[in-house]
N, C-alpha and C positions, 0 to 999 in steps of 0.2 A: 504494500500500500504506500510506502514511504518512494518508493522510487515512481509507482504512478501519479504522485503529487508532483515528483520532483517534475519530470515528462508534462504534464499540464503546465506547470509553473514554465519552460522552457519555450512552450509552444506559444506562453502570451506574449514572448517577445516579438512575432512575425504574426506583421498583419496578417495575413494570410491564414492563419493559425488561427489566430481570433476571431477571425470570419466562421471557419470552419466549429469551433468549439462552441460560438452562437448557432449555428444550424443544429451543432449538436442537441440543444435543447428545444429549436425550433420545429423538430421532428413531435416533436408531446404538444403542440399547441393547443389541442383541444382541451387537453388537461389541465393547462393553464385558462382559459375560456372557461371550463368548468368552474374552476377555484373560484372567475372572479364570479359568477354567477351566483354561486351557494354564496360568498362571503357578501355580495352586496346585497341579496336577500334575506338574508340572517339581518343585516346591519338594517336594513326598513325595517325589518319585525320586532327586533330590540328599539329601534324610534319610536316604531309604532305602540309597544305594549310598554315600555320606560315610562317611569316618571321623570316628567320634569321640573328641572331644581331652580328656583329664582334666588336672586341675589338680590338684598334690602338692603339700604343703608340709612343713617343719620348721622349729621353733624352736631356737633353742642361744642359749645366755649365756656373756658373754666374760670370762670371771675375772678380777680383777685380778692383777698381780702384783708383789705388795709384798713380795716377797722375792728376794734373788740364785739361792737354788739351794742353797746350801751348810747345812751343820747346825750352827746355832752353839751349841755344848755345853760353851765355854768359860764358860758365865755371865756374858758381858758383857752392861750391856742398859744402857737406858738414850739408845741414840744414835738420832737422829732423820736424817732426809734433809733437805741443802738443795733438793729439787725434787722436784715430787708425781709421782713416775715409777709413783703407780699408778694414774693417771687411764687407763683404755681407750681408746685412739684406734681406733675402730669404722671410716673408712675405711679404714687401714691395711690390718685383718683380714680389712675385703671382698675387698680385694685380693688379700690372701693366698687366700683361698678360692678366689676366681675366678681363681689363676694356673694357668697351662699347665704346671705345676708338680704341682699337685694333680688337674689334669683328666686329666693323664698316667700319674698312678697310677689312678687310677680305672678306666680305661681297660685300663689292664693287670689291674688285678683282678679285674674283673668281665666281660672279653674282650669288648669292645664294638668288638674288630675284624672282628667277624664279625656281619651281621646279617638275621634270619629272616622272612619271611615268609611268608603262607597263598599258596598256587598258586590265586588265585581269579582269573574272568574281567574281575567288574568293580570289586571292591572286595578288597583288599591288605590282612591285619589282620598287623602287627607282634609276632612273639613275642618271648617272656625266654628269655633264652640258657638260665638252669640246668633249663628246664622242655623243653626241647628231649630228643630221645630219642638224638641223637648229639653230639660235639663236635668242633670242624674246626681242625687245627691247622694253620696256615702256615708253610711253614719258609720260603720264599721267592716272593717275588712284583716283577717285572719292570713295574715301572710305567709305563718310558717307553713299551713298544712294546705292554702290552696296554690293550685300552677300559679306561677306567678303572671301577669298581662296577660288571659284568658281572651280569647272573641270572644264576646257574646252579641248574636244577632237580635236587633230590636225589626217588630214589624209590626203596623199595628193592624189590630184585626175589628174596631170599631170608633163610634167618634170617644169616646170615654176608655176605650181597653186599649189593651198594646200586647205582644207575647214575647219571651226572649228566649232564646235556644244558643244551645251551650253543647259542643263536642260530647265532653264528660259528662256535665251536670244538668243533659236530656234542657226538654221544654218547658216553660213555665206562662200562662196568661194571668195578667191584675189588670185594675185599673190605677189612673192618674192618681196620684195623692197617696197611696198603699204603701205602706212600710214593706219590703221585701225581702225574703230571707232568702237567697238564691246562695245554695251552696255555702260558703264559709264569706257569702259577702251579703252584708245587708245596706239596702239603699233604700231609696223613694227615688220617682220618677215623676217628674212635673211639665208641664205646656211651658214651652217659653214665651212668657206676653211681649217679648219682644220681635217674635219670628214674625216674617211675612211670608205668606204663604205666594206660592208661586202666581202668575194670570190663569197659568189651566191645571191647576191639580190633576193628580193622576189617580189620588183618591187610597194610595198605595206609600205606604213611607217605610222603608228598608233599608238600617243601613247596620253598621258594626261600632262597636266601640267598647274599650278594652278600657280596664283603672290601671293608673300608674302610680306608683309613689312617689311622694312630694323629693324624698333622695334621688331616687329614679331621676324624675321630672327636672334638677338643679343640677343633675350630669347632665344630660339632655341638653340644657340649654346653655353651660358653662361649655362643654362639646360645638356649638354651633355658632354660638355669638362672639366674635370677634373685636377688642379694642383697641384701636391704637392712632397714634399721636401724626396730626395732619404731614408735621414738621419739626425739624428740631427747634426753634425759636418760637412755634405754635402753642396757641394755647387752647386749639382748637382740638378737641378726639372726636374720633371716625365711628360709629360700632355698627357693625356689618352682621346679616344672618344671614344662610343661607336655609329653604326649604320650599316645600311643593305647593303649599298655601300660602298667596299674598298676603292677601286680608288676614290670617293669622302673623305671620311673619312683622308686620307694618306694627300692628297692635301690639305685640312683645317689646319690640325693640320701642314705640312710645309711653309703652306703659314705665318699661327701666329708665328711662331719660326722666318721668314723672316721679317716679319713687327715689331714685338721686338728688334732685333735686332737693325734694323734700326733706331727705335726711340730710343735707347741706344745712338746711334752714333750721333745722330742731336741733343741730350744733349751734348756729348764730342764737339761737333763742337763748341757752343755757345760762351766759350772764345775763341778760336783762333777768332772766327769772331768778336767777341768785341774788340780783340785785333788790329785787320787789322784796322776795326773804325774809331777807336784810330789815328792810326797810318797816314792814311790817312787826317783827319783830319787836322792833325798837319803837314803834306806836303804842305795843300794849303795855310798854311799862310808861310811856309817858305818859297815857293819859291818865295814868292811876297817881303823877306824880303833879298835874295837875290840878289833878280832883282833889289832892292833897292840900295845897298851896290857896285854890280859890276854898276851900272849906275852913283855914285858918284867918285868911279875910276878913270870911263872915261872921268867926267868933270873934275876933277882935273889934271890931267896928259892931256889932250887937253889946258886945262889953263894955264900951265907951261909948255909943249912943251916938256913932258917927256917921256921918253922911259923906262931905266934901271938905276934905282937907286943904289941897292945893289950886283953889282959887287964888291968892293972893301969894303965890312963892315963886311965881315966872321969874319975876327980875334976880331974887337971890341964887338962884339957883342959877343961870344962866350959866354959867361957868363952868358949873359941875354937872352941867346937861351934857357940853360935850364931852367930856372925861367919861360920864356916865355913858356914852351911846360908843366909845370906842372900848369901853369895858365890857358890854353886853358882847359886842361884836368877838371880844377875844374870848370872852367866857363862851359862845356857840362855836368859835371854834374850837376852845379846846374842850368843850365835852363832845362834840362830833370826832374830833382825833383822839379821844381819848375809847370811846365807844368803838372806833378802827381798830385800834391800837386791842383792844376788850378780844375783837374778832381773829386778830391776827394770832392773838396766844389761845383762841381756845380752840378755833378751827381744826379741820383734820390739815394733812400736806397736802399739796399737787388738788388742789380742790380753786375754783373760781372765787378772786376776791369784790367783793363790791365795788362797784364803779360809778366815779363822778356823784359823790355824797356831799359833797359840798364842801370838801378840805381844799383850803386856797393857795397851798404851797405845792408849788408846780413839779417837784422833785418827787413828791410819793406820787402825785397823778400820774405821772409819765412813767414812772417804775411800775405803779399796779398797771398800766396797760399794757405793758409787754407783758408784765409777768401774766396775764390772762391769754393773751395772742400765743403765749407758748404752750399755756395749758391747754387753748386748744387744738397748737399743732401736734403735742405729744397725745392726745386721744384721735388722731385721724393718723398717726402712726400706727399706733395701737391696733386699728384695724385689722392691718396685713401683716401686723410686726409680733416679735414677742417684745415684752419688759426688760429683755438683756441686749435688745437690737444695739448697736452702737448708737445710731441716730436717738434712741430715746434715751442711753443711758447720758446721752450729751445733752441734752433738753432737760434732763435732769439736775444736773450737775449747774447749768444756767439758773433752774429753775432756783434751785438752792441761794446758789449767789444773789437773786435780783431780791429772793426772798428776805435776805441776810440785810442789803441794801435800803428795802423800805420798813424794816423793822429800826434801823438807826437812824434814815431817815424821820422818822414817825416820830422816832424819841427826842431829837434833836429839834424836832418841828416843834413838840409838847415843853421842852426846856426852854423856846423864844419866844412860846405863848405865855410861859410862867413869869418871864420875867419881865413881857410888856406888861403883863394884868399887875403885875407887883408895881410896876413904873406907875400905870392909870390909877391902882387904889390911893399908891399916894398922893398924886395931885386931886383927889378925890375927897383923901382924909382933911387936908389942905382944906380945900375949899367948902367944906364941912367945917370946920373949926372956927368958917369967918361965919355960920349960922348957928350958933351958942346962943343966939337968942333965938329960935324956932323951940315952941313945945318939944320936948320928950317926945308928944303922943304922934304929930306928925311924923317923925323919922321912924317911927317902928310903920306906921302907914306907907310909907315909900318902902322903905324893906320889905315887906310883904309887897308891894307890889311890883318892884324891879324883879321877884323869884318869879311870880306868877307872868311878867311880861316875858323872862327870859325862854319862860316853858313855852306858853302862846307861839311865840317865833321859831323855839328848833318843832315843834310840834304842827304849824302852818308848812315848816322846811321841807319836814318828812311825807306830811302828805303830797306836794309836788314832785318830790321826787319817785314816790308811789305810781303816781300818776305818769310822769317820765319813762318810766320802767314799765309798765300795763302797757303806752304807745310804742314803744324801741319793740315788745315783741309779738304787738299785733299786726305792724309792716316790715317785718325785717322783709329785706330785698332778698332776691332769687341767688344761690349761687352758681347757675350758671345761665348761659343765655341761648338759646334755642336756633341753634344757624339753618341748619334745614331737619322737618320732619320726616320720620321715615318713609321713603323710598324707595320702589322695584322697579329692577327695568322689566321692559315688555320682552327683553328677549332671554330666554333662558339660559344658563351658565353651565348646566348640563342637561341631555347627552346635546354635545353642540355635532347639530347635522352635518356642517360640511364638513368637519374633521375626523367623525365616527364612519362617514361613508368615502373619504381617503384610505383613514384607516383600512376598512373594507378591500378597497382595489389592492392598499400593496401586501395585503395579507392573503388574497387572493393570489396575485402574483407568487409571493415569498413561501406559502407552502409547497405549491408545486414543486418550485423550484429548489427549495430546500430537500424534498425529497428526491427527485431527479439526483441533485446534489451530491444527497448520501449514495445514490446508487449507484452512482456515476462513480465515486470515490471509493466504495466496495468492488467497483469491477475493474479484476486485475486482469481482463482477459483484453487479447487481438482483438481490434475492432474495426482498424483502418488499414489501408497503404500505406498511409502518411507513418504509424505509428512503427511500421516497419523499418521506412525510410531513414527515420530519425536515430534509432535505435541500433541498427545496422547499414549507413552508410555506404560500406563497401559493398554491398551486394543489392542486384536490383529485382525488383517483383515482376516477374517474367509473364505472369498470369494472374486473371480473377475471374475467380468460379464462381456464380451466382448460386443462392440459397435456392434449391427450389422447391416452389411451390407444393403442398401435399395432394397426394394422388397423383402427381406429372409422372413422366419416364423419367427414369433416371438414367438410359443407355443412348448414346447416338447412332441416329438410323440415317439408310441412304440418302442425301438429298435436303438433309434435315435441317429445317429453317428456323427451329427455336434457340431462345436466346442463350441457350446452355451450350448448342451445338456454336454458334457464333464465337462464343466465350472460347472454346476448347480452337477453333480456326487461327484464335488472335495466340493462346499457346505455341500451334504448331507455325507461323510463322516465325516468331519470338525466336523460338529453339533452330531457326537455320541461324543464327546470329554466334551458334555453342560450336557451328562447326569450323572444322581448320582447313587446308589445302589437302592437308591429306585425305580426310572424309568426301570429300568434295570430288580426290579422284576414283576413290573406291564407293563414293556411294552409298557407304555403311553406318551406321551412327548408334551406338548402346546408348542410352536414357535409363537411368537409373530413377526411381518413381521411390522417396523414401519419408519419414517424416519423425518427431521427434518422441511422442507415443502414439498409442494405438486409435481410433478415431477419428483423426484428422482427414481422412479420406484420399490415402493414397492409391489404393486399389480404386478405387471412382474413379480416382482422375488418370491413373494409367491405365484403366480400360475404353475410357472416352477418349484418350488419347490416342491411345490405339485406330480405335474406330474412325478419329479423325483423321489420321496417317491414310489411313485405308480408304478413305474415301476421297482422298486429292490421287488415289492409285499409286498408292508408295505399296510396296511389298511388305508386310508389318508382322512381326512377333511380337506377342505380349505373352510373358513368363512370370510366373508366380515362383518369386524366388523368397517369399517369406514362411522358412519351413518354422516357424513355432506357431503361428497361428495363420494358415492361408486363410482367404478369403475370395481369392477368383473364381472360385467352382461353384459359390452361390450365386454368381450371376449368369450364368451356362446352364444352374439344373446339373449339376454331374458332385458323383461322389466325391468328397475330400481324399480319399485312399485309390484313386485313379493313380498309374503311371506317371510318375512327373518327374522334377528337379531330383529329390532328394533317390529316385529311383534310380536315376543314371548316374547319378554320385556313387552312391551304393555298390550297384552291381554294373562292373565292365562291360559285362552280358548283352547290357541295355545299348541299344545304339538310338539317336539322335530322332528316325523318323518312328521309332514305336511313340515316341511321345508327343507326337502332333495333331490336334483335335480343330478340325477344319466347319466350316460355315456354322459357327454358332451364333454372331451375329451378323450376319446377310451379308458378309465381306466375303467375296472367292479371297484375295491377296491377305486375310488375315488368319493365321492360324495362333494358335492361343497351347500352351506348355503348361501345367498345374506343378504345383506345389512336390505334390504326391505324401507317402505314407509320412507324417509326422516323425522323425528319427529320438532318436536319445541322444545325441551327439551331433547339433545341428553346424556346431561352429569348425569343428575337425572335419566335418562333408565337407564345407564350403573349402576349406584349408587344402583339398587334393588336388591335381592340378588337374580333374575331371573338369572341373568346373570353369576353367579358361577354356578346355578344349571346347564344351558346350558351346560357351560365346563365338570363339572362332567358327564352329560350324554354322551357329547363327550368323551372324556374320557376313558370312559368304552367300549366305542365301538370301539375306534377306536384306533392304534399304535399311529397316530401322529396327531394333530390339529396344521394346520398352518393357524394364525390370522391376517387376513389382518387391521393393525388398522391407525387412524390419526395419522397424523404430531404431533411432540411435541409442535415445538415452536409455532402453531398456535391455539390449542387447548390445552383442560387437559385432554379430553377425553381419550389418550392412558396411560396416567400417575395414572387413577383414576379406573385403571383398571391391572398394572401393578406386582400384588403380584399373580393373576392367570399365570401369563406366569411361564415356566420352563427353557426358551430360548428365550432372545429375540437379532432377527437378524437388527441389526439398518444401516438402507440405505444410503450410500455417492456415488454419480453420478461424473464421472471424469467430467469436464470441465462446469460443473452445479452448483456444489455444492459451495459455496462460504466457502474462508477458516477460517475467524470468526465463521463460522458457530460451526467450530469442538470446540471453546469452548465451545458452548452450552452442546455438546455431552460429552464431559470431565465434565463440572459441574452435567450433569446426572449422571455418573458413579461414582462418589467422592461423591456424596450426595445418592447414592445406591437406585435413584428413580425408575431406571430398571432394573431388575433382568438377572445376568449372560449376559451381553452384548457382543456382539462379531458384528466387521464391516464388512460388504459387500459394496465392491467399485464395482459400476456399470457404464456402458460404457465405459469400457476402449480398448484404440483403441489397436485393435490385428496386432501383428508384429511391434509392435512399439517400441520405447527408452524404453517405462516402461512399455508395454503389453505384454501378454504371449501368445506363438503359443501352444494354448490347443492341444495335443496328439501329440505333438514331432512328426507329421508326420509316428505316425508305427501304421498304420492299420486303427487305432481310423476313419479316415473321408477323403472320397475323392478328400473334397476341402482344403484340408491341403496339403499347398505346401512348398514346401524348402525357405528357406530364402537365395536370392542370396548373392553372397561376397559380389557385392559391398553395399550393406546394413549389411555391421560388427557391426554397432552398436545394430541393431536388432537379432544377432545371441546369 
């Protein structure tokens, strides 16, 4: 095999070759026309019975978020962030999208535990739940003991009833509204008041639908939906499905854009509602501290029988009014930062802190709002992350420090409140000192009422800030922004027609030819001239014998016009080419008829040769000089143990014309010599010098002696006999002859063990890639027919 590779490979150097080695395959055309016929109807019936796959997409944009959440309507501005916490980190968000999280709402929302299909024989079309004419409710379903995703066939059989039919779990008919124990699954089955029903009912509704589980259902769709980022600089992401239902497909992928969304926003909510908390909190002890203050008031002024004290103290007071109004102001801030301050050591860690209370030192504002913008980028880590992520353990670690940061700042804030109120009291005690003449009873009146004014004001503070915090999270903004909804194209993404029916042609093609391929590649036999040619060089193909036909003769007769006898004419010209000057003046010429084993059809062809000799009226012997296995007495009708060769070897006795067997094929000029009795010692006959004398009698008498002898490679009998030939014709059979064989025949011809060699290729098939229509069709034979066009390789 490795040297018929090597001979293929040789041949594609010369065009010519190449030519030849495409006909070679252009011989099987039809079988290639077959391949593409079955492949390209297979490929329409896989179109036609396939589902087809649409591809949906949507866009969404990922907002930044440069803000905490809270409404700061204090009028501070001014403060900036130490870290750009509004950069988008777009894997994070994929994540988010793509968690088991958001696949699970989805899932529930849109009841993708339940899914429908057409009752069809060979192709299954997937419907959309909301389009469906019932809805199937599960209240329970036994997973371990039943088949899991079960068909079961819905049909209904009245306007109120329905039946379902089940492989296993047989038939079952209810009506709408019935709790149903079907097997290990119990459901109810309801009308959807949403359906519309078609313009022409068919009066008949039959389809399938199978329960899935909600894990099921979030591989399912974590499998199909795809996310990913427009662009590296974008902040745009893509999320793409693929499946057989548009309307289903469009509605998954807006319903996950709606549910992201949303959980975007119940993170921005978190501090304003921490904030409200907060806020509320600090309401119930104030007004209880209130209700303290005006009920000391009323016993005081009920106890002294007071009414209006400060009619007439405007002008003394004047002085210590403003003292007194930047002391309340310091005293609300510092029981507001002292109340922060209250929050910061009792709270838990890593939890949201209150924002914009109304603390007017710009160093803890701008701290608690990082420090919230981190808490909530380390919960949107969180997501996709563990607790030991590095990303969180570093948001940690910040967290820590900012927290470290506004706990000193707080304290330092509360130590420049202490010691302006310390400054105000004493311009206060001051200006108090110059009112030594005001009753006693008045300044306990102001006392009590500067407590109860100071409550009034953080207690007025709190409720706006109440109020502030209710509005921050009943509009917080979207976090993201909707760039297109989802979308299918109209043209399906699979099977795509024109590439499944290419597919089609060259698979069409490619089988055949793959098989030809192998076969062609398995066969180590003669096939051509050419491959003779190539193979052995020195020596030329003197003849080609056509395959013939079954039922034909296989003898040539007088006269005879068929293409075999033509065949066998181009022989006997060939072979005047082997003689020398010498033959030429005697007229005599030995042809040695041999071949490399047995079947190759030497005997054929040195009997047709014969015949041919004999009928251009040459004087011809044909001799059966193969004593181990003759075969010329089966084509005569005469016994194998007649008088022949090995008889006159044998016995002295025997002289030359006992052994002549005249008109057995309608030749007077041909007599014909057998083999005779089979010897024990075929090669020491041949070795006595009876057997030149034979020749020279032949010889003499006759133009041509053609010697039917043994195989080489299996005997030496034809090689220990080979200095009497004049011509020897050596036999190669196309699709017989194996092609190792021809080195045998090349080391015969290089060691000149056979005299004047010349090949005859036998069986080669006529009107073939490499056979030849003997008589070109003029006159020569009436079964010589035209070679049609579409057989060009044969012409």
């Amino acid at each position: 095999m490795t040297e018929q590779q090597q001979w293929e490979k040789e041949e594609l150097d010369n065009g010519e070759d190449l030519k030849n080695l495409l006909y070679k395959y252009f011989q099987y055309w039809p079988w290639f026309v077959l391949g593409v016929i079955l492949s390209v109807v297979s490929a329409f019936i896989y179109l036609r019975y396939s589902t087809k796959v649409y591809s949906t997409q949507a866009k969404i944009k990922v907002l930044d978020e440069s803000t905490d959440g809270g409404l700061d309507l204090s009028g501070l501005s001014g403060a900036t962030s130490m870290f750009n916490l509004s950069k988008v980190n777009l894997e994070n968000e994929i994540q988010i999208v793509k968690s088991r999280r958001m696949f699970e709402k989805v899932v529930k929302v849109l009841d993708l535990n339940t899914v429908y299909l057409s009752n069809a024989t060979f192709k299954s079309s997937l419907y959309y739940n909301q389009e469906m004419p019932v809805k199937i409710n599960w209240i329970a379903v036994d997973s371990t003991s039943q088949k899991p995703e079960s068909l079961i066939e819905f049909k209904t059989t009245g306007e109120n009833s329905f039946s379902l039919q089940e492989e296993i779990l047989g038939s079952l008919e209810a009506k709408y509204g019935d709790t149903l124990a079907y097997g290990d699954y119990r459901l109810s089955i309801e009308k959807n008041p949403l359906y519309v029903a078609p313009k022409e009912p068919t009066g008949d509704t039959n389809f399938l639908f199978k329960y899935v589980s909600t894990a099921n259902a979030i591989i399912n769709l974590s499998e199909s939906i795809t996310v990913e980022p427009v662009g590296d600089k974008s902040h745009v992401l893509t999320t793409s499905m693929q499946g057989s239902n548009i309307k289903r497909n469009e509605a998954i992928l807006n319903e996950l854009i709606k549910q992201f969304n949303q959980d975007g926003i119940e993170d921005k909510r978190l501090v304003s509602k921490r904030t409200q908390e907060f806020v509320e909190d600090r309401l119930v002890f104030l007004v209880q501290d209130l209700d303290t203050v005006e009920r000391e008031m009323v016993t005081y002024k009920n106890e002294k029988d007071l009414i209006d004290v400060e009619a007439n103290a405007t002008q003394l007071f004047g002085k210590e009014a403003e003292a007194e109004k930047k002391r309340f102001e310091m005293q609300t801030q510092l029981a507001v930062t002292q109340d922060f301050q209250s929050v910061l050591k009792t709270q838990d860690d890593l939890e949201l802190l209150p924002a914009n209370i109304g603390i007017k030192d710009a160093s803890v504002n701008q701290l608690t709002g990082e420090y919230n913008q981190l808490i909530l980028e380390r919960d949107r880590l969180l997501v996709s992350a563990t607790p030991e992520n590095p990303a969180v353990l570093g948001l940690n670690q910040e967290l820590s420090r900012i927290q470290k940061n506004i706990n000193a700042s707080v304290k330092a804030y509360l130590q420049s409140l202490q010691i302006t109120l310390s400054s105000l009291e004493q311009q206060e005690s001051f200006s108090s000192g110059k009112l030594g003449g005001l009753p006693q009873i008045e300044k306990e009146v102001r006392s009590i009422t500067r407590q109860r004014e100071i409550k009034e004001r953080l207690y007025l503070f709190l409720l706006q800030k109440r109020e502030e915090a209710a509005l921050s999270y009943a509009i917080t903004a979207p976090t993201i922004k909707v760039v297109d909804f989802a979308y299918t194209s109209p043209f399906p993404v699979s099977p795509k027609k024109k590439i499944v029916v290419l597919a089609a042609l060259l698979i069409g093609l490619l089988i055949p030819f793959g098989i030809l391929y192998v076969l062609f590649l398995l066969d180590t036999k003669v096939n051509s001239k050419s491959e003779i040619q190539k193979k052995i060089p020195s020596l030329s193909v003197v003849g080609e014998i056509p395959q013939l036909p079954k039922g034909s003769k296989s003898v040539i007769e007088a006269n005879d016009r068929s293409v075999l006898a033509e065949a066998f004419r181009i022989l006997r010209t060939n072979l005047n080419y082997f003689k020398s000057p010498k033959h030429l003046e005697r007229k005599a010429q030995v042809v040695f008829v041999t071949s490399t084993t047995k079947g190759e059809g030497k005997t054929f062809v040195a009997m047709n040769l014969a015949n041919t000799l004999a009928s251009a009226k040459k004087k011809t012997l044909l001799v059966g000089s193969d004593l181990r296995n003759p075969q010329v007495h089966t084509y005569i009708n005469m016994d194998k143990n007649h008088k022949g060769v090995s008889s006159f070897l044998y016995n002295p006795s025997v002289n030359f014309e006992e052994l002549l067997i005249k008109n057995k094929f309608g030749f007077d000029n041909l007599d014909v010599i057998l083999s005779g009795s089979i010897p024990p010692n075929p090669a020491e006959l041949l070795l006595n010098q009876r057997f030149e004398e034979f020749l020279e009698e032949a010889k003499s008498k006759y133009d041509y002696v053609i010697v039917d002898t043994a195989p080489t490679i299996l005997v030496t009998d034809t090689l220990l006999i080979s200095q009497y030939a004049d011509a020897t014709m050596y036999m190669v059979r196309a699709g017989y002859t194996d092609v190792k064989l021809l080195k045998h025949i090349e080391e015969l011809q290089k060691q000149n063990k056979l005299k004047n060699m010349g090949i005859v290729l036998n069986g080669v098939k006529e009107n073939g890639a490499y056979g030849y229509n003997y008589g070109y069709g003029y006159g020569y034979s009436e079964d010589v027919k035209r070679v049609p066009l579409w057989k060009f390789w044969a012409r």
